[in-house]
N, C-alpha and C positions, 0 to 999 in steps of 0.2 A: 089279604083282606085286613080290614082294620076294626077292633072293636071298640066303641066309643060309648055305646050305651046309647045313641040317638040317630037318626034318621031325618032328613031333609031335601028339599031342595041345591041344587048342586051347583058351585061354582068355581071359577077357577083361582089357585095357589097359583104365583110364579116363582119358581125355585133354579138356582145355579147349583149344575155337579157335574165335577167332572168338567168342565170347560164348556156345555153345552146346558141348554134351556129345555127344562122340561113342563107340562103345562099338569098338573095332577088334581085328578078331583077330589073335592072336600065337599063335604056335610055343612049346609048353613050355620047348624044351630049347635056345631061343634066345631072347633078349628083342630085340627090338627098339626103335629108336631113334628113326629117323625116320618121324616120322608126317605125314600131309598132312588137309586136310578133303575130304570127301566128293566135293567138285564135282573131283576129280582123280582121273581114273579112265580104264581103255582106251577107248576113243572118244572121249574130249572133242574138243571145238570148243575154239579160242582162235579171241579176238578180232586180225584183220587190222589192219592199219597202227597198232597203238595200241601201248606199253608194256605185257608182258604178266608181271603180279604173281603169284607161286608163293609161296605161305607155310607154316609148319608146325611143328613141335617136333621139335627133337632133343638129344643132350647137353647139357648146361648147356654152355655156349662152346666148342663141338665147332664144327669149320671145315664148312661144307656147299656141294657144288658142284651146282649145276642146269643142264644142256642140254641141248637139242635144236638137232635139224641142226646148224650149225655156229656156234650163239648159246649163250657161254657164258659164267656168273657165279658170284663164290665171293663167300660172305658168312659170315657167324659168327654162332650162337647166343649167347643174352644166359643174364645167370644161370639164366633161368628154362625154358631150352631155347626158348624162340620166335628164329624165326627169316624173314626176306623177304626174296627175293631179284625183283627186275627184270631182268625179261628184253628185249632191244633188240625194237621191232617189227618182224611179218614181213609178206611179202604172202605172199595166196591159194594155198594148195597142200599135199602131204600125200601116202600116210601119212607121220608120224614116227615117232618114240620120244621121249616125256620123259625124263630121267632124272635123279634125286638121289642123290645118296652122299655118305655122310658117316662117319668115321673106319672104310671098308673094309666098310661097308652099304652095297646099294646097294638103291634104289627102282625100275623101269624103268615106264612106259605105253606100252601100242604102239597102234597106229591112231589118231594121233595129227590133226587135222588145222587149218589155220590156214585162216577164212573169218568169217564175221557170226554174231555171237552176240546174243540179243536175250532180254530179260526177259517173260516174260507173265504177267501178276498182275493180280490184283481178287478178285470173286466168285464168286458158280454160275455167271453167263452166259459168263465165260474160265474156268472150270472146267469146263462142259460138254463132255462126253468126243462125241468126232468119232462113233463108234458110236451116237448117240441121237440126231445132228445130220441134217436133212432128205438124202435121200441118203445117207446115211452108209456104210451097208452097200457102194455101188456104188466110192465113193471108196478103200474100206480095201482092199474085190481089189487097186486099184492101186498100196497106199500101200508101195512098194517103190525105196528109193532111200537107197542106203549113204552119202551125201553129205548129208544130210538127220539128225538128234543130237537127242533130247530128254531132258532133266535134266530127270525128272519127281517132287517133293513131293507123293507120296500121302497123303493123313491117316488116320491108325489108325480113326477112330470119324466118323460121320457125322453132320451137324447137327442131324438131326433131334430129334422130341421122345424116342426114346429116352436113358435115364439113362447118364453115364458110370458103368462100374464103380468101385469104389474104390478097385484099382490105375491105373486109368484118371486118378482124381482128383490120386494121388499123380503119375503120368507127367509127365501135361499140365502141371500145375505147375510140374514143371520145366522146361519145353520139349519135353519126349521128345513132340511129337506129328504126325509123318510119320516113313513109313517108312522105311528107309536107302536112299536114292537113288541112282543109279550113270547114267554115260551110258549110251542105249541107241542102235541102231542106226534107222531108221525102216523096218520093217516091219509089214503088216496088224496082227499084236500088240500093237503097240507102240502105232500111230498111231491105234487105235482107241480105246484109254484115254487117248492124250492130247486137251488142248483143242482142240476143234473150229477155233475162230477163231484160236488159235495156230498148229493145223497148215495152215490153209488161208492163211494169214498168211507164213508161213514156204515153204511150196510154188508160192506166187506169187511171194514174195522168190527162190527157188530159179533159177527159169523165167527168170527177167530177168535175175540177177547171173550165172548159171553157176560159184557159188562154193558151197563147202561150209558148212551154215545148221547152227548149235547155238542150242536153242530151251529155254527154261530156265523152266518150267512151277512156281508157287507157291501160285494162286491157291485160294481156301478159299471155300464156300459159305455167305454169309447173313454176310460179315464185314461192319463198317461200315470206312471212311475211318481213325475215328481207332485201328484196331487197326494199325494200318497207320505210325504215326509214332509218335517215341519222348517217351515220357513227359514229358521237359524241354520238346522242342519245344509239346506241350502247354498246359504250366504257363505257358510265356511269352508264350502269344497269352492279350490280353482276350474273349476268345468262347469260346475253347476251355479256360479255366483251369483249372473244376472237373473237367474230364476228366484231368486229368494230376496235379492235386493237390489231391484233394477234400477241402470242408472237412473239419471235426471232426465224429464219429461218422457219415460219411455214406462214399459208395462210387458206384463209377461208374455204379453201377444206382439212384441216386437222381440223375442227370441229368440237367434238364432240355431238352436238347439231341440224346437217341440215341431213337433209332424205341423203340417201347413195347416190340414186339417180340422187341429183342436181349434185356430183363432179362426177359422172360416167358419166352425159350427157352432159358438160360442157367441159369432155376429148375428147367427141366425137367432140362435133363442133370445139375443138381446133386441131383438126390433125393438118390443114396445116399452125399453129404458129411453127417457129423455134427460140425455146426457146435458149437464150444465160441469160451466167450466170450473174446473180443477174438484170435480168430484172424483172420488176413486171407482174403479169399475166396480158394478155387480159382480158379487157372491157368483161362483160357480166351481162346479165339479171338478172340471178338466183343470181349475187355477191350481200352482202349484202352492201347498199346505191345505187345499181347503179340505178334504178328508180327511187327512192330517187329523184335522182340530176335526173335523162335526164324525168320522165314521169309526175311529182311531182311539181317539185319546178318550172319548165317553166309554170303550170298554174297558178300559185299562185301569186297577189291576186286574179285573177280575180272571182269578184264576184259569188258565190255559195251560194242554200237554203243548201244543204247538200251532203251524199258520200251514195252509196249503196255498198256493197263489198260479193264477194260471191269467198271466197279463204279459204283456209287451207289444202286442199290435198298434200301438198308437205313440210305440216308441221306435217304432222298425227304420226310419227314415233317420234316425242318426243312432247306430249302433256302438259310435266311438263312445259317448255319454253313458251308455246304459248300464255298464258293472260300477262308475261311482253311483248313479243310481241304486241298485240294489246293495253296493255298501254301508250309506246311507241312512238309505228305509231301513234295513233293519238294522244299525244301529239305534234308531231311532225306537222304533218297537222295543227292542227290547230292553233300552234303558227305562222307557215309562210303565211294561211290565215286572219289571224289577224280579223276574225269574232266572236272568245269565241267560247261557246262549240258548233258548229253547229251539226245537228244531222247525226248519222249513220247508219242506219238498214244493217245486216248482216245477211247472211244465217251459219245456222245448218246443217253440213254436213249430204248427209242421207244417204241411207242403202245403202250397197256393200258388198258383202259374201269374198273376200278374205284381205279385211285390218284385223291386230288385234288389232290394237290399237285404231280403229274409236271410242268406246264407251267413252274411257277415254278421247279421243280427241274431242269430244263429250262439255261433262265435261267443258274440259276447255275452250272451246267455247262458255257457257255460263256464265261464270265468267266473260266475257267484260261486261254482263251488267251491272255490276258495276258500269262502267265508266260511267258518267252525260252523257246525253242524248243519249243512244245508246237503239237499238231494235234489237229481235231476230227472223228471221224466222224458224221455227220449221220444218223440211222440213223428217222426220222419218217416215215418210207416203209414203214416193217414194222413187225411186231410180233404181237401177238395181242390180242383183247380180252378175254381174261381169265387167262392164261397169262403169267408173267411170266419163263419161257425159250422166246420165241422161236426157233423148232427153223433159221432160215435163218439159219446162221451161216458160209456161204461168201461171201457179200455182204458181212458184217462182217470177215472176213480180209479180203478182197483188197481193201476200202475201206483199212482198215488200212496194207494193204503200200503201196497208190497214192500214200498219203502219205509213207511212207517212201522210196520211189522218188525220190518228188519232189523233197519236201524233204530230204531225207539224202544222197540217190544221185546228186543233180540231173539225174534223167530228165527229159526235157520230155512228160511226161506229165498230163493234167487229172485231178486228185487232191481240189479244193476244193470242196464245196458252194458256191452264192450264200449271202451274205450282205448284210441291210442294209446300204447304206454311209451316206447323207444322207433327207433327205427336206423338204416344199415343202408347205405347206399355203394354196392358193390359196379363201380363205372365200367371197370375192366371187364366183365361179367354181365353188362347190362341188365340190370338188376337193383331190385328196392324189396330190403325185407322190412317187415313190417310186427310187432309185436302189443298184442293188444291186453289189457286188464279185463276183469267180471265176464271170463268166458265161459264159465262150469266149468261144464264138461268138453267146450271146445267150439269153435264157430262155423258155422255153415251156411248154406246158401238155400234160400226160401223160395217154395212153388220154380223148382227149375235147375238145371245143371250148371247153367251159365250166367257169373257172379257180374251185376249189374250194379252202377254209381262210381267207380274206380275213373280218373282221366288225370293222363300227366298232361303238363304244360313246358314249354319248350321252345328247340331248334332245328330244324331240319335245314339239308343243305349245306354242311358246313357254318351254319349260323346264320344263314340270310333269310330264311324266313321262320317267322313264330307261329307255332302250333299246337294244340288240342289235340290227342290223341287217346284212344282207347289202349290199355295195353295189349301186346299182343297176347300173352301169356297170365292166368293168373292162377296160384296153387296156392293152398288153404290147408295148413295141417293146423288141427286146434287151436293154438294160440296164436298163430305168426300167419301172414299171409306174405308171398311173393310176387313181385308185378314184375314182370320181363317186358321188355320195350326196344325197338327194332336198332341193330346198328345206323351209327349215324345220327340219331338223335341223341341230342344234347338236353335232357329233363332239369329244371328250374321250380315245378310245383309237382306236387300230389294233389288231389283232390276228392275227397267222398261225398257226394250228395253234397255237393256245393253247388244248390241250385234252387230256386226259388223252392219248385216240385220235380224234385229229383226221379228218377229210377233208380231203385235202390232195393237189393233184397238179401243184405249181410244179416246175420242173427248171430246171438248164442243158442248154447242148448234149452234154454228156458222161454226159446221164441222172444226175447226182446231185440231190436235193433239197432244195428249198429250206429253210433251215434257220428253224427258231422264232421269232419277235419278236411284242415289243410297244414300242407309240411310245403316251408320253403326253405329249398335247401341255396346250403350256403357258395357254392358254385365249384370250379373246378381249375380255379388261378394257382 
């Protein structure tokens, strides 16, 4: 709220922050001065133990003072009225009041509160609103908890094959395309339209920490990866070039590289552009940078523990591209957050009977773990087989959170799927032992005696014909599993839940499952 001393009829400021346009109302018969972006509003969440960044415009080199409770900093606007001030870290607790003033302006926010703030971003499946989610209905009666914040990015127009309008064309182009966002409180209302996997994400983070959770919702339906990173970042990777700087007379929808589908449905929304020649395309979601710039770089810095990301559906059709991908994006993120490596837990896309490439996309979905402090949910246990929003999205929160507990919060809590870790190919012995990591207490087989997703690949016949085979034998002591497989075959692959929607019922003791591989062994010359 702003105190001015007067009251009027209302019109609009146009203001640059942050690299995006924001539209803010002012008082006639007062102008005002300082302005802040969006994500600073009554209710917000700040981020605990970290340095907490407030940024904004006011006078060209006007003095501005920013505090709360008893943290407080005076910095100066530059020619251009921008202006940052750092605020010292707090711990856990609240309400406050923010407050800036600047030459006898003042700014105030109240219900102010200091705890975990977290990013949730990707596609439809972290876009999916908790009200559609399995249960959903029984969750939202409950979903009542003043400690509990979500900064939710609405989009004006919906992906589908509906056309945008023309002023639509014009918006989006510039960025203008979510609604104006404000913290809210989490109430049935509230928690109903936001992400399902966020809010169950965030209400298990709740239950454990006991600290007040801002939960910072951006995700966009049917995005790819590269909408998602900024145009430079792009141009500078050899796999990703032409996305960020395509040749001459050519455009991002002549890319080799993005699902068919983004430039088929990108056609659709574009009906009513009337293309004239050598204009550049319309603004859109699915283009690569343009989240980047309008979903991305408007939040940044503001203080965050970390990002959740639950995307790659619209990346599945070339899995070669996708870990420069996620190398990328977050370096990207987290050079404009200027926090170092904050963490990321991501989901493992799961099972659906008509993709073909999910296995391998799969694959390379776990190759981000790579990247310094990232986590993976394993999620090959659910899905649907021909439904690519899986409606059990409370499994995917609180997998989610387990990880963050774990690794973030240092619960000693079981959070990891198994994974591969070595393996032993005894020929003479017809035989393949197998050695896995984050087993607890040891790995077992779910609903049932007999271990399903295992298949070697092969030779039978002395080598003339190639084969798929079950094996015949498989033994399971804790950490190592054995696959026996019939004299005379000659084995060339291993394979677990190498399949669109696999059969698959490997676990650990913590009930997580086993996550995807393939072993090609190196032969037998």
């Amino acid at each position: 709220m702003k105190e001015m001393g007067s009251t009027g009829l209302f019109i609009f400021r146009f203001i640059k922050l942050s690299s995006y346009s924001l539209f803010i109302f002012l008082p006639l018969c007062g102008w005002s001065q300082i302005e802040l972006p969006l994500l600073f509003s009554d209710h917000l969440v700040l981020q605990r133990e970290l340095p907490i960044p407030v940024w904004g415009t006011a006078t060209s080199d006007a003095l501005v003072e920013v505090r709360i409770n008893q943290n407080k900093i005076n910095t100066k606007a530059d020619y251009f009225g921008n202006w940052k001030a750092t605020l010292p870290s707090m711990k856990a607790g609240g309400p406050y009041e923010l407050i800036i003033e600047s030459e006898g302006e003042i700014v105030r926010f109240i219900d102010i509160y200091i705890g975990e703030v977290w990013l949730c971003s990707g596609q439809s499946n972290m876009e999916w609103a908790l009200k559609d989610c399995a249960k959903g209905a029984q969750e939202i009666s409950n979903a009542n908890n003043p400690l509990i914040r979500f900064f939710h990015l609405k989009k004006k127009h919906n992906m589908y094959t509906a056309p945008f309008t023309e002023d639509q064309l014009v918006s989006f182009t510039k960025g203008d395309f979510f609604y104006r966002p404000k913290w809210e409180i989490c109430t049935p209302e509230s928690a109903a339209a936001f992400s399902g996997v966020g809010y169950f994400f965030g209400k298990t983070l709740y239950d454990s920490l006991k600290v007040p959770i801002g939960l910072i919702q951006n995700a966009v339906g049917g995005s790819p990866a590269q909408s998602w990173i900024s145009k430079a970042a792009l141009a500078s990777h050899p796999q990703l070039h032409n996305l960020g700087n395509p040749p001459s007379g050519k455009t991002w929808l002549d890319s080799k590289i993005i699902h068919p589908w983004l430039a088929v449905r990108a056609k659709q929304n574009w009906v009513n552009w009337a293309k004239k020649d050598g204009t550049a395309l319309p603004g859109h979601p699915f283009a690569p940078a343009y989240l980047f710039d309008f979903a991305i770089k408007p939040l940044a810095p503001y203080a965050i523990r970390g990002a959740i990301w639950y995307q790659g559906e619209s990346n599945a059709t070339h899995p070669e591209s996708y870990p420069a991908m996620m190398e990328m994006m977050l370096q990207d993120w987290r050079a404009i957050w200027e926090q170092g490596d904050f963490p990321f837990y991501f989901v493992q896309l799961p099972k659906i009977g008509n993709r073909s490439r999910w296995a391998e996309f799969r694959e390379a979905q776990q190759q981000g773990l790579s990247i310094e402090n990232t986590g993976m949910v394993v999620a090959i246990d659910g899905g649907h087989p021909t439904d690519v929003h899986p409606r059990e999205k409370a499994v995917i929160g609180n997998r989610l959170c387990h990880l963050a507990l774990a690794n973030t919060y240092g619960k000693n809590i079981p959070a990891e799927s198994p994974m591969l870790a070595t393996f032993n190919w005894l020929e003479v012995e017809n035989k393949l032992e197998l050695w896995f990591d984050q087993i607890y207490d040891g790995l077992a087989i779910k609903n049932g005696k007999l271990a399903k997703g295992f298949y070697l690949q092969g030779y039978l016949n002395q080598g003339n014909m190639e084969a798929i085979i079950p094996p015949e034998k498989i033994d399971i002591q804790k950490n190592k599993i054995t696959l026996y497989y019939p004299v005379g075959f000659l084995p060339v692959k291993v394979k677990y839940a190498w399949a669109p929607a696999p059969e698959n019922n490997i676990i650990n003791s913590a009930g997580l499952p086993l996550a995807p591989f393939k072993i090609e062994l190196e032969g037998n010359n």
